[in-house]
N, C-alpha and C positions, 0 to 999 in steps of 0.2 A: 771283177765280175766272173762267176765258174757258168761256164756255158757248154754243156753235155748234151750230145746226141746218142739217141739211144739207137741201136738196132745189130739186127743178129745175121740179115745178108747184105754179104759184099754189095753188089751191085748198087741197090737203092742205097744203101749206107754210104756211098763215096758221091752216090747224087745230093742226096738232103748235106750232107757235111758241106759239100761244095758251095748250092745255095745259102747254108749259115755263114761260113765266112763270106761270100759276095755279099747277102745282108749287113753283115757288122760292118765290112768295112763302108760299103753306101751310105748306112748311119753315124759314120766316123767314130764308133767303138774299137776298141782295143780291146782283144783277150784273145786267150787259149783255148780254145775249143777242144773236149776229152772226147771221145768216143767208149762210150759203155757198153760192154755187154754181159757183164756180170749180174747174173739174176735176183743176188741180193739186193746189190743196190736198184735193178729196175723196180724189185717189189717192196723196196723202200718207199719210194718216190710214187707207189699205186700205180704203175703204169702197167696197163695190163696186153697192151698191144702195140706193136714199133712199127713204126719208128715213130719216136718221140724227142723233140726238142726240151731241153730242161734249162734255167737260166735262175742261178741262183735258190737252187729248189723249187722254184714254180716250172710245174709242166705249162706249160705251151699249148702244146697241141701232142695229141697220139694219135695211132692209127690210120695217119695217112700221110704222105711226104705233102712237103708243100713248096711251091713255086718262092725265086726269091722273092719277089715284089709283097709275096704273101706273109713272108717271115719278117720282111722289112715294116712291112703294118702294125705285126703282131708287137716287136718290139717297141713300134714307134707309140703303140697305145697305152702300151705296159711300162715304157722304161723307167718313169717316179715309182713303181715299185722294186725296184731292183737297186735305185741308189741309198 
């Protein structure tokens, strides 16, 4: 599973990163989580505002951090698209 967070300040960027690993490992996933801020790749992926969650090319969510409990939903709704 590639699991990319996108964003371009420190601050929020080490909160949301934080929350996505507490999320994975709560959901008992295993991966890597990249952190991106290369703006090729973010306007690959159409992201046009960070931070953004990205999990095997599906954005997630952009333009607003979001709580674990909230990342843990998003996966737990989404994960048949990801395997």
């Amino acid at each position: 599973m590639k699991i990319e967070v996108v964003e371009t300040i420190g601050k929020v960027r080490k909160s949301l990163f934080g929350n996505v690993l507490e999320a994975l490992k709560a959901c008992g996933i295993n991966g890597k989580v990249e952190i991106v801020n290369d703006i090729g790749t973010i306007l690959k992926y159409g992201v046009k505002s960070a931070p953004a969650l990205i999990v095997n090319g599906m954005v997630l969510f952009a333009g607003q951090s979001r709580s674990t409990e909230e990342i843990m939903k998003l996966i737990q709704h989404n994960i048949s698209k990801f395997t």
